[in-house]
C-alpha positions in Angstrom: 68.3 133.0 120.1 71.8 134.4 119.2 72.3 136.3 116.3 74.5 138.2 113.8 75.1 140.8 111.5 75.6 139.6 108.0 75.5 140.2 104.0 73.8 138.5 101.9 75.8 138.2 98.4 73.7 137.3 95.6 74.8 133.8 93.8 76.9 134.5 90.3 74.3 133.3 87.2 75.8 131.6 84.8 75.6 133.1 81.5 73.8 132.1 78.4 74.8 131.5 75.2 73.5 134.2 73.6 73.9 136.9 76.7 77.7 135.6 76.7 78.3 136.2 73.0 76.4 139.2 73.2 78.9 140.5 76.0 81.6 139.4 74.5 81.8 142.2 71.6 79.9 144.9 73.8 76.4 144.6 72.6 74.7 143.1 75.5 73.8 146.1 77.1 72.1 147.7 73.8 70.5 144.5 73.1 68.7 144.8 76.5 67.7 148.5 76.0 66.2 147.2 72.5 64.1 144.5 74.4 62.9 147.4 77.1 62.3 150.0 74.6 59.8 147.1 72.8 58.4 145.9 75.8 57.2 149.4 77.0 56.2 150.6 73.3 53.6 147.5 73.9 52.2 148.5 76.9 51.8 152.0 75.8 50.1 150.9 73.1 47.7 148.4 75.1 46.9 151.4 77.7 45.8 153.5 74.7 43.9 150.9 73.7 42.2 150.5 76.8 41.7 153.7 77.5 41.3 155.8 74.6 40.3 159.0 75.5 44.3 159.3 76.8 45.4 160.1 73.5 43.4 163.5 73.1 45.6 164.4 76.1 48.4 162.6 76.5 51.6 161.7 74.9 53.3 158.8 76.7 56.5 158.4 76.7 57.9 156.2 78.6 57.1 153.5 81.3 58.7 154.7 84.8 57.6 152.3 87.0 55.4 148.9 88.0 54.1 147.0 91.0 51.9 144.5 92.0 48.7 146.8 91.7 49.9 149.8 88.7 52.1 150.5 86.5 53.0 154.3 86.4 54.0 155.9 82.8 55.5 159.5 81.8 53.5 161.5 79.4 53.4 165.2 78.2 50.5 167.1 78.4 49.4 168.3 75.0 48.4 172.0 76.4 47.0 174.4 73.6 48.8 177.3 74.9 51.6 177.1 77.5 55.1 175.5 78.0 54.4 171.5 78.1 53.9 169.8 81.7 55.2 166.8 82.5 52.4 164.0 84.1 53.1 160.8 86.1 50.2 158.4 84.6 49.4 155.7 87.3 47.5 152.8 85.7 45.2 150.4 88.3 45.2 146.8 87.3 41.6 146.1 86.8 41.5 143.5 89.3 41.7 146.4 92.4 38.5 146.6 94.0 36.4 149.9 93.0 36.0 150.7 96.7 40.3 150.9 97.2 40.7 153.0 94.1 38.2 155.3 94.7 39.4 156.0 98.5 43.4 156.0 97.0 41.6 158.8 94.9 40.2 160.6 97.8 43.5 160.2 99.8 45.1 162.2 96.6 42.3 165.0 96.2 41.6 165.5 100.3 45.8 165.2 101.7 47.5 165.8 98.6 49.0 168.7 96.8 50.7 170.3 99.7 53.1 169.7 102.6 54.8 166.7 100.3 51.8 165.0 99.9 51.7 164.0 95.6 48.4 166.0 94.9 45.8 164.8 91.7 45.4 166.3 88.6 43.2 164.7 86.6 41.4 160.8 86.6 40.1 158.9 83.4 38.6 155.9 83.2 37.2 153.4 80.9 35.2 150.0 82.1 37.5 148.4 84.6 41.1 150.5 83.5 41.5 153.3 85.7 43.8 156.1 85.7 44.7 158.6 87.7 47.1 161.9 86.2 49.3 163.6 88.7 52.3 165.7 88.9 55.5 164.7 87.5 58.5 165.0 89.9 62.0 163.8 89.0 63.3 162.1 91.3 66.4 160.0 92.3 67.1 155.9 93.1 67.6 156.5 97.1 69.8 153.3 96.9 72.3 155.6 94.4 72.4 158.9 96.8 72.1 156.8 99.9 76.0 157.0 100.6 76.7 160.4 98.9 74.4 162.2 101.1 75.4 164.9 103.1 74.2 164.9 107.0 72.2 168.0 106.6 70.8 166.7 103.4 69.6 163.8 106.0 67.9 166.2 107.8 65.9 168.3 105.9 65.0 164.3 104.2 63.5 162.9 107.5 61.9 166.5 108.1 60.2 167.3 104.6 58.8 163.1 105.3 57.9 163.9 108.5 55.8 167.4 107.3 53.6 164.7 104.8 53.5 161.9 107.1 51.7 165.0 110.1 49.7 166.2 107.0 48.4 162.8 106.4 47.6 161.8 109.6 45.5 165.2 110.7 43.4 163.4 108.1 43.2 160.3 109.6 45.2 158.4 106.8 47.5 155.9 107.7 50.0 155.3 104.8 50.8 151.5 105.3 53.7 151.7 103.2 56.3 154.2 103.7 59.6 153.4 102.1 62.2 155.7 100.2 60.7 154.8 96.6 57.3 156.0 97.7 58.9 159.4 99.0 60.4 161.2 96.0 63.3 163.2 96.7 64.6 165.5 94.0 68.2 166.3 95.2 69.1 169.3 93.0 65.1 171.2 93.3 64.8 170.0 96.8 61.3 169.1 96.5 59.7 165.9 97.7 56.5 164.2 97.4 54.6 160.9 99.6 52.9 158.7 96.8 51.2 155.8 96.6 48.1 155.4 98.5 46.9 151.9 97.2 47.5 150.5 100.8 45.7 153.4 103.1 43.3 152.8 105.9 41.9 154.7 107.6 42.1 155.4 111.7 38.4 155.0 113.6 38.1 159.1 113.1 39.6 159.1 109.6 38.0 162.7 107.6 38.3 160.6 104.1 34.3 159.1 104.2 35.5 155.9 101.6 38.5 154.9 104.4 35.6 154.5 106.5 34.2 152.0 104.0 37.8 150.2 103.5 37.8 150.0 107.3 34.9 148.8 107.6 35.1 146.0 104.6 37.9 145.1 106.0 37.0 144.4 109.8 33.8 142.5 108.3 36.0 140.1 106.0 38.0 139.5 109.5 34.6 138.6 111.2 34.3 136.3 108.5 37.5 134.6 108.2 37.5 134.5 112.6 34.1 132.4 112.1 35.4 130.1 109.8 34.9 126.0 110.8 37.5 125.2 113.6 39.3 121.7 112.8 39.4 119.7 115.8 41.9 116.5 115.7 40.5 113.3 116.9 43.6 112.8 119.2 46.8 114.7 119.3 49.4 112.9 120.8 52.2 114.2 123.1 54.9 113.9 120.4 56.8 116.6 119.0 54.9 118.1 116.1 58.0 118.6 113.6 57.7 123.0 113.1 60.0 125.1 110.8 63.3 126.6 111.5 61.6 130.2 112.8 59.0 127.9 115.2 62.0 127.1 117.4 63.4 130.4 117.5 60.2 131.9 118.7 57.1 131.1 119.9 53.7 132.8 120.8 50.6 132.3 122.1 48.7 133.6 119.6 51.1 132.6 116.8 50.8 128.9 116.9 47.7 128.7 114.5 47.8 127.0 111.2 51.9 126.5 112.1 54.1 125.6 108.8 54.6 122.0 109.2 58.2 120.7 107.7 58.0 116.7 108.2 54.9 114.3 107.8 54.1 112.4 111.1 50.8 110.9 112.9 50.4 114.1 114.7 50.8 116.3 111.9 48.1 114.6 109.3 45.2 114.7 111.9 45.9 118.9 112.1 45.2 119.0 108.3 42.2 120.7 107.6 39.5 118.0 105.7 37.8 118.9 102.5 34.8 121.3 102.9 31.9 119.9 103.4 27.9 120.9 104.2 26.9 122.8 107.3 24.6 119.1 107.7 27.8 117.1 107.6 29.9 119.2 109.6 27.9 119.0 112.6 27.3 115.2 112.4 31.5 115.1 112.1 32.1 117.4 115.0 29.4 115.0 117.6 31.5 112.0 116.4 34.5 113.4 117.1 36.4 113.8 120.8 39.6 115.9 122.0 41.8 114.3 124.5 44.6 115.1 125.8 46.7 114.5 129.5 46.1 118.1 130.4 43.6 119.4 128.9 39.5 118.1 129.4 37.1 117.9 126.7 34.9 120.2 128.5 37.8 123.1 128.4 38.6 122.3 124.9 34.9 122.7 123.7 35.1 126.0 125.3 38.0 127.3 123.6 36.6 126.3 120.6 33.3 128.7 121.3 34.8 131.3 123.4 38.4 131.1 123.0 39.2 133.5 126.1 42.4 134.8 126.5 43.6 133.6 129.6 43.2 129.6 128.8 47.4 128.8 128.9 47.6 126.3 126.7 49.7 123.4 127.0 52.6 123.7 123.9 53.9 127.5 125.2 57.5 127.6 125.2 57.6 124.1 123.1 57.5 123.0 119.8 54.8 121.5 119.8 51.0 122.0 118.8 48.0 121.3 121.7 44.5 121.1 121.4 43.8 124.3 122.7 45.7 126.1 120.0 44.7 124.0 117.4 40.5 125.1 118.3 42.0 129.2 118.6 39.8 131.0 116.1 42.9 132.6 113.1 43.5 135.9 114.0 42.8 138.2 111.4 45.1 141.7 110.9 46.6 144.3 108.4 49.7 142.7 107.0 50.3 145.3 104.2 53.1 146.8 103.6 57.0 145.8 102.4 59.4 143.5 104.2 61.8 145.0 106.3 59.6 148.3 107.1 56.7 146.8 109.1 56.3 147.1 112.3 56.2 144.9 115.3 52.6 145.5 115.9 52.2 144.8 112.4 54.8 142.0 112.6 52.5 140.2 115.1 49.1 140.3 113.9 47.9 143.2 116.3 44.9 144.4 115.0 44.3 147.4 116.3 47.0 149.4 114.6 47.5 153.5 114.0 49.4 156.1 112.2 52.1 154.8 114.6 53.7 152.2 112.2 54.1 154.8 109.5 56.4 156.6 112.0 58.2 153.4 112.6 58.6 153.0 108.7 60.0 156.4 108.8 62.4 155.3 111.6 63.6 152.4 109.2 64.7 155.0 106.9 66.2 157.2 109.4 68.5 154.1 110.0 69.4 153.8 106.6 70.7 156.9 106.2 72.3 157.1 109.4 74.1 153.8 108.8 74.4 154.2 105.0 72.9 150.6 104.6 69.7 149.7 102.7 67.5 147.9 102.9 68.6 147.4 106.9 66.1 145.0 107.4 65.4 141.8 105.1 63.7 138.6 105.8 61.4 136.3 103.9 58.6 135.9 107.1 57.2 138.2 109.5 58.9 135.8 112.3 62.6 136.5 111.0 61.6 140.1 110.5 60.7 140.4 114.7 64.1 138.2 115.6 65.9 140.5 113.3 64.3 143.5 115.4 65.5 141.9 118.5 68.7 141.8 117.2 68.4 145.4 117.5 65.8 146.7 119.8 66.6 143.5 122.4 64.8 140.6 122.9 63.4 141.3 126.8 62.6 145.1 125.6 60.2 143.4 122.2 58.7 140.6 124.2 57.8 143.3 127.2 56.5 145.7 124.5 54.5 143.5 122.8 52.5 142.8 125.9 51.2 146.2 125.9 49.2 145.4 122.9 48.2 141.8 123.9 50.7 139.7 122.8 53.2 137.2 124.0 56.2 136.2 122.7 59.3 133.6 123.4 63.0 134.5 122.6 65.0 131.3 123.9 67.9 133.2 124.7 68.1 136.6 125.7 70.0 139.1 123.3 70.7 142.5 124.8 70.2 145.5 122.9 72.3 147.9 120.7 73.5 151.2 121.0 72.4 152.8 117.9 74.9 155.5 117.6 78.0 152.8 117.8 75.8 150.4 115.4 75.3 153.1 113.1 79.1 154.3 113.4 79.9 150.5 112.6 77.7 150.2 109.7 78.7 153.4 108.4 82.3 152.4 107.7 85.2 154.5 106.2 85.2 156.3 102.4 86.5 153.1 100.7 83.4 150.6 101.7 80.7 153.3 101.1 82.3 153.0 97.4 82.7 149.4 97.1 79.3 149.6 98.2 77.9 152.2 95.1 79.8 150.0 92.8 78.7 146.9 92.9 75.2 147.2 95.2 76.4 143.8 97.0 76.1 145.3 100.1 72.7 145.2 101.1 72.5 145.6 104.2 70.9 142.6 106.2 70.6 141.1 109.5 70.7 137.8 108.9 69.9 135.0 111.7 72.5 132.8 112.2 73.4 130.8 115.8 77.0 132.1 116.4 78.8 132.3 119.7 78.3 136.2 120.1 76.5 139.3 118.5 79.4 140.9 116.0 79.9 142.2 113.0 81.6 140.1 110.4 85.1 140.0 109.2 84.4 141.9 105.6 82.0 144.5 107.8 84.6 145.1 110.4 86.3 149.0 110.0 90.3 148.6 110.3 91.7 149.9 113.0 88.8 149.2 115.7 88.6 147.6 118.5 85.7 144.8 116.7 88.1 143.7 114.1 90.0 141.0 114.4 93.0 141.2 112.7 93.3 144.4 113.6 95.3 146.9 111.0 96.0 150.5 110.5 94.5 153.0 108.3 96.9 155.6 106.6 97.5 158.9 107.3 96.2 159.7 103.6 93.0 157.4 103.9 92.4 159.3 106.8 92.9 162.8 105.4 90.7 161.8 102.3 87.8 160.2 105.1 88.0 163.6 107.2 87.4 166.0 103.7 84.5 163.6 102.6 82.7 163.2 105.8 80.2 166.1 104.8 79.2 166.9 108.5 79.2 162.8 109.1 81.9 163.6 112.1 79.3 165.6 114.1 76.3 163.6 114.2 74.6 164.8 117.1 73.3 162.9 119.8 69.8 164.5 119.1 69.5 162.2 115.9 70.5 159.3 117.8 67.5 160.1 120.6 65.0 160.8 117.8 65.8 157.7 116.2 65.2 155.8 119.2 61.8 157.6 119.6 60.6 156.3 116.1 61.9 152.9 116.8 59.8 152.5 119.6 58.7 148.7 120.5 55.5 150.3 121.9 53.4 152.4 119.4 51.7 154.1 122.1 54.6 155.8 123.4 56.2 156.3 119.8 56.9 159.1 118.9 54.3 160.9 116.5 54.9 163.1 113.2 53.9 166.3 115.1 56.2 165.7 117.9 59.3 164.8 115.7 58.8 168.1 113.6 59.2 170.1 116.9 62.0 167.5 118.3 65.5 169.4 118.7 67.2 168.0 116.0 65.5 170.1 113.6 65.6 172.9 116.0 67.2 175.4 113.1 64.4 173.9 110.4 61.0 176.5 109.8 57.8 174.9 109.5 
């Protein structure tokens, strides 16, 4: 597997008629705050609808945010006596399970309200609409600070994080889904708050009693889905079974169930799973039907299909193709929350016995954003990419020895060393003149791209003049340079303590990373209190 460094450029859209008229005499951009300001005046209105006792309380104002599960609104606190207080109104979608809510709830009311952790203020609720009040903090878009941040802004960032992330974890909360917009910064206040628990679990000592419950749902619905039917294919033959693009970049033991097919052949109808049928039926199908291959016995297969054990090799490791024995492996069932590009490579790989630990290596993705002034760093469309795009980083011999420590094994078909963060970050960085091309036109986000070149580089347009990895070469001027040197804001004297703390969060193995505790007292923050 060889990959590089790359940016991905959005395609130009082709205007409309009406959006190109509209921009021709300067109106387009009015015209689309007039479509907004109606959209969210609806919604408003449908929230008071659906729950009315709001409106006694509350005067919404605006619509701040939505996501798959809420939608978060500003409103004003109609106070008898007192200046007014601005409230953050997060609205549930009615389709979230009473038993997440209600532990998102308890997250807010047991963690919150100190240490950066969003507290609760109040929670209404009216047949299936729930909503929960809490603090307002203004905040700004990381993506529009990222690059006019000053290093020691970076540092009391990833320490105020780290001082929720310890708080939340003393409780036994594990976050799921750290990312900048979920960790309000307000740049001029300094204050900061960790929001969004709709994803929490809880560790196996977790303090917050409905975690327990969400754990517990949640390992029973795996049960479930683990004793699902197993399809068994009359005869698999020893052709190729066509797999998609990632299945020949890496392969895994435990990986190769319920593959992504790309191409129709003999092979790859009989591993389609028939239509269900009775318990009666099934059993009758399953006596009629017999597993052969040249390697592998009946009697063996039988057993994998009860028992499964974990040290039956089967015969497609290291191939593309799709044996017996993995077809009639129970699915493995795991946490998956969480967004692309943050998750970690316990997560990435279906481990299910995960821990606060891939909160800390969330936080390390950040860290690397704002060391390398690119975000998001990491962006793929499957959890596959995502780990070859780690390797590309990490290396591939450090991720596949790493992830046998927590029982998994992975292929990489060709070795790629890994990087030295400080030089990647230096790289990536880039002088005064990018970090504004890339504020301007937000084209640069940052993404390591698989692609099958001759060497690991950095592309032409993401070379820095001047350095020894471009390759045309080229000076910067003597003016370019003083202007660089007056905006570096500390940027020049990055110390090699954030580098070795950075490689502690990224840690392949999450019982060795690094955890919230141990990064507050690590010596880069040595001149920060507590």
């Amino acid at each position: 597997m060889e990959a590089s460094l790359g940016i991905q450029l959005d395609e130009p859209q082709p205007l409309s008629p009406l959006r190109d008229r509209l921009q021709t005499d300067g109106s387009f951009k009015k015209y689309e705050q007039n479509c907004r300001l109606r959209g969210v005046e609806k919604d408003i209105e449908r929230l008071y609808e659906a729950v009315p006792q709001l409106g006694s309380v509350f005067k919404i104002e605006d619509k701040i945010g939505e996501g798959t599960f809420s939608s978060v609104y500003l409103a004003t606190a109609q106070l008898k006596m007192g200046p007014e207080e601005k409230i953050a109104l997060k609205h549930l979608i009615p389709t979230s399970h009473p038993i997440r809510i209600a532990a998102e709830l308890q997250c807010l009311t047991v963690a919150g309200g100190q240490d950066n952790v969003m507290g609760v203020k109040y929670c209404f609720r009216k047949n299936d609409h729930v909503v929960i009040a809490m603090p307002y903090l203004e905040h700004e878009s990381f993506l529009e600070i990222l690059n006019s941040l000053s290093f020691q802004e970076v540092r009391e960032y990833m320490f105020n994080l780290f001082k929720a992330l310890r708080r939340i974890h003393q409780f036994g909360i594990v976050h799921r889904d750290i990312k900048p917009s979920n960790f309000l910064y307000n740049r001029r206040l300094k204050k900061y708050a960790l929001v969004d628990f709709g994803l929490a679990q809880g560790t196996c000592d977790t303090k917050v009693e409905l975690l327990k419950l969400v754990r517990s749902e949640a390992q029973q619905e795996s049960c479930s889905q683990n004793k699902a039917p197993i399809v068994m294919a009359n005869k698999v033959s020893e052709g190729s079974v066509g797999l998609s693009v990632q299945r020949s970049v890496l392969g895994e033991r435990n990986f190769n169930i319920q593959s992504s097919i790309s191409h129709e052949s003999p092979a790859a109808k009989l591993i389609k799973q028939p239509k269900p049928m009775d318990v009666t039926s099934r059993k009758l199908a399953t006596k009629k039907k017999v597993v052969s291959t040249k390697t592998v016995t009946s009697n063996i297969t039988r057993k994998a299909a009860s028992t499964c054990p974990a040290n039956l090799t089967c015969d497609c490791y290291a191939t593309d193709q799709v044996c017996s024995v993995c077809l009639s492996r129970r699915q493995q069932v795991a946490p998956r929350a969480g967004t692309p590009g943050f998750r970690a490579p316990e997560v990435l790989t279906k481990c299910p016995n995960q821990t606060t630990a891939i909160d800390m290596w969330s936080a390390g993705v950040i860290f690397l954003s704002l060391l390398s002034g690119r975000y998001p760093f990491y962006k793929a469309s499957d959890d596959l990419t995502a780990l070859a795009q780690i390797m590309t980083i990490r290396g591939s011999r450090e991720t596949i020895q790493a992830a046998k420590t927590f029982g998994k094994s992975v292929l990489c078909s060709k070795e790629v060393p890994a990087q030295n963060l400080r030089t990647l970050c230096e790289r990536l960085r880039g002088t005064p003149s990018l970090a504004v091309e890339k504020q301007e036109d937000h084209a640069h986000e940052s993404t390591l791209s698989l692609r099958t070149d001759q060497n690991l580089k950095l592309p032409p347009h993401m070379e820095l003049p001047g350095n020894s990895f471009h390759e045309d070469g080229g000076d910067i001027s003597e003016t370019s340079v003083n202007k660089h040197q007056a905006n570096l804001k500390g940027w020049d004297q990055v110390p090699d303590e954030a580098y070795d703390l950075l490689d502690k969060l990224l840690d392949l193995n999450p019982a060795t990373r690094i955890t919230a505790q141990e990064a507050l007292i690590h010596p880069f923050f040595q001149d920060l209190s507590l």
